[in-house]
N, C-alpha and C positions, 0 to 999 in steps of 0.2 A: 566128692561123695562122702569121705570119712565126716567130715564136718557137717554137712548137711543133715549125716545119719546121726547127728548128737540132738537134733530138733525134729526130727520125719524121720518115718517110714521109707526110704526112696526106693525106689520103682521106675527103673531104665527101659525106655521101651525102643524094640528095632521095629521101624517103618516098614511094610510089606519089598520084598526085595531087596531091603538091608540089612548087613549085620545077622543075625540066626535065621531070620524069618522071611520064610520062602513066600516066593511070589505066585500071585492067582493071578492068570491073564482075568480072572471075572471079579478080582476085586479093580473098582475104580481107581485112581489115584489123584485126582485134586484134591486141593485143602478140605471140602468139606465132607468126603468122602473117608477121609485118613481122619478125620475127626473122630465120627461114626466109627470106625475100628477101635481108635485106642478107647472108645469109651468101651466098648465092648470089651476090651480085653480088661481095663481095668475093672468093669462090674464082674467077669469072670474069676477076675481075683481077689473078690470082694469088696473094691471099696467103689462107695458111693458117691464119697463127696472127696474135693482134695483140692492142693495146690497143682499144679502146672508151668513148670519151666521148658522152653522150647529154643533153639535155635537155629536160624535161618527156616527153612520149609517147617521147621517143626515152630519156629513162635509163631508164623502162620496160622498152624493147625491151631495153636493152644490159644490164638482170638477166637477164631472158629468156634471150642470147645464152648468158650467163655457165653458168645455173643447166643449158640445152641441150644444149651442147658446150665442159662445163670444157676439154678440151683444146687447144681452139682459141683462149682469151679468156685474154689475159696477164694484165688489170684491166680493172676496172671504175671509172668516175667518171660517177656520176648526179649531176645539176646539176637541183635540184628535180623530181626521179623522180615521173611521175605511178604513183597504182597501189598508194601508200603507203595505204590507204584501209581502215580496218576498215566501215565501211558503202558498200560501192559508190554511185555514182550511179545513178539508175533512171531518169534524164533528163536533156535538157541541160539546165544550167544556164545562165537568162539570159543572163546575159554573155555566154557563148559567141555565141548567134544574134545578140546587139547586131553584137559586135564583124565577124564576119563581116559580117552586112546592109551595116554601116558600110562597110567595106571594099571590099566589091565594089561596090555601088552608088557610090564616089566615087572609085572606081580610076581612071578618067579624069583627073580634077582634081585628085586628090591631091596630087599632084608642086608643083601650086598652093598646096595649103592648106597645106602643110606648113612653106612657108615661115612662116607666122603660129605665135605661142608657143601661140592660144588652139586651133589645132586641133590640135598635139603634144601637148597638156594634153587634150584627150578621149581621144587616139587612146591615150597612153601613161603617163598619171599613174597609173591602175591598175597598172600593168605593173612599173613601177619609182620609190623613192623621190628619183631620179637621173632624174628625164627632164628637165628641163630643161640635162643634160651632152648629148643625145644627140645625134649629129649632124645634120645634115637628108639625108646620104646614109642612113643606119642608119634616123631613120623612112619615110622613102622606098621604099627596100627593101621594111621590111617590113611595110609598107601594101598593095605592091603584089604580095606575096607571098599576105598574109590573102587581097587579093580574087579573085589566080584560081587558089586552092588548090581544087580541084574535092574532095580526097581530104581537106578536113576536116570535113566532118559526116560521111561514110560511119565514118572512122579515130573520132571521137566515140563512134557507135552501136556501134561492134564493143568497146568499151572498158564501155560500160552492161553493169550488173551484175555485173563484175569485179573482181578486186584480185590484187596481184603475189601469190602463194602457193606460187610456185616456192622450189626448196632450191638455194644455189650454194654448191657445196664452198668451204671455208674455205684452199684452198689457193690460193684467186681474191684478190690482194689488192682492192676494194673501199671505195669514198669517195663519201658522199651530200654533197654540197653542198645546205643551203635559205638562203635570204636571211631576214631576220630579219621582212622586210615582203611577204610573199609573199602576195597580195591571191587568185591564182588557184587554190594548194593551200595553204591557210594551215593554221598548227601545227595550230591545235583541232579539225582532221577530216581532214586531208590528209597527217601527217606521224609517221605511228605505227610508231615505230624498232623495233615488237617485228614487224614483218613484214619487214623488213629482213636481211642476213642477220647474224646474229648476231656477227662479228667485221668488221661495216663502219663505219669512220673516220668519224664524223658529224659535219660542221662547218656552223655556223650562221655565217652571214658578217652582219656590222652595214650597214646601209640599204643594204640590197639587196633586188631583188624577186623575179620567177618566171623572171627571166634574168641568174642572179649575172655573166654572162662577158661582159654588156653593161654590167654596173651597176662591176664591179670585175675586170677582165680579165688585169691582172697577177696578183694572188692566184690567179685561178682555175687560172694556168698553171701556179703554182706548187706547186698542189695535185695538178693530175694527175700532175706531176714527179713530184713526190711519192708519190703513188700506182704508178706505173709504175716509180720506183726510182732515177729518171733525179737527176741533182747539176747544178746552176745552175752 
């Protein structure tokens, strides 16, 4: 963010049931649903038109946005875009309930265990081939993020049997980031560039996982530059 904020305005949004922002059983939750909100919250905060960086569910949304209302979305930069998926999921997938259970259930003591290498190595050796870089604020956070995210199984279920199918005009510049080690939407099912939109920037980043902007943060900033047009 500090670096970003030397080029943009930035503007961090929580997905309903994430992060600050409480959840409505009457707001929907698939991608094009959570589209429709952040636009809303962004015209509530004035702005009209912008860029869009997203990762996993949120680069989803931020096609979505794109494919929506071209007019409004300068770029786009999906950072492991879920939604890539020529077979949708028809379930969750393990991992997901592990991970959550974990979380919520040790949300208490977390802030504890996290000082130990052995339970950053549960919580985040899948996540990234870089977790023992990570800081103890960074697993910290997002320990305590997973467990009292009320809006990630609802945001899961609205996402079954779906895949991104949306059209974004070509006049949208466009940049998928995946990490080369992406354990959560990994190449052989998760990362199928023909649903993609057809003139978008596709870079594979070396030992990274399903959060390149945790694993390799300056690249990633460079790339949205890049994408948005902006010069270092």
């Amino acid at each position: 963010m500090p670096q970003l904020s030397e080029f943009f305005t930035v503007v961090t949004i929580d997905l309903p049931g994430h992060g600050h922002t409480p959840m409505s059983h009457e707001q929907p939750m698939d991608p094009k649903a959570l589209a429709i909100a952040v636009f809303e919250t962004m015209n509530e905060l004035g702005f009209d038109t912008f860029d869009v960086v997203g990762n996993s569910l949120g680069g989803w949304i931020a096609l979505e946005m794109a494919a929506m209302k071209p007019a409004a979305i300068k770029s786009v930069t999906g950072l492991a875009p879920a939604g890539l998926w020529l077979e949708p999921f028809t379930a969750r997938y393990p991992g997901t309930a592990i991970s959550r259970m974990l979380a919520s259930s040790l949300k208490v003591v977390s802030p504890l265990l996290i000082h130990y290498e052995w339970a950053r190595k549960i919580g985040f050796e899948s996540v990234s081939p870089l977790w023992k870089n990570f800081t103890y604020e960074l697993c910290k956070d997002a320990s305590e993020a997973m467990g009292k995210s009320v809006g990630y199984y609802p945001a899961w279920d609205a996402l079954l049997k779906k895949k991104f199918d949306s059209v974004v005009d070509s006049s949208i510049p466009v940049t998928v980031i995946f990490g080369d080690s992406d354990n959560t939407l990994p190449a052989a099912t998760c990362q199928e560039r023909s649903l993609a939109p057809a003139h978008a920037r596709w870079i594979i980043l070396s030992d990274s996982g399903h959060a390149p902007m945790w694993d390799h943060p300056a690249e990633v900033v460079t790339e949205i530059l890049r994408t948005t047009e902006k010069t270092l």
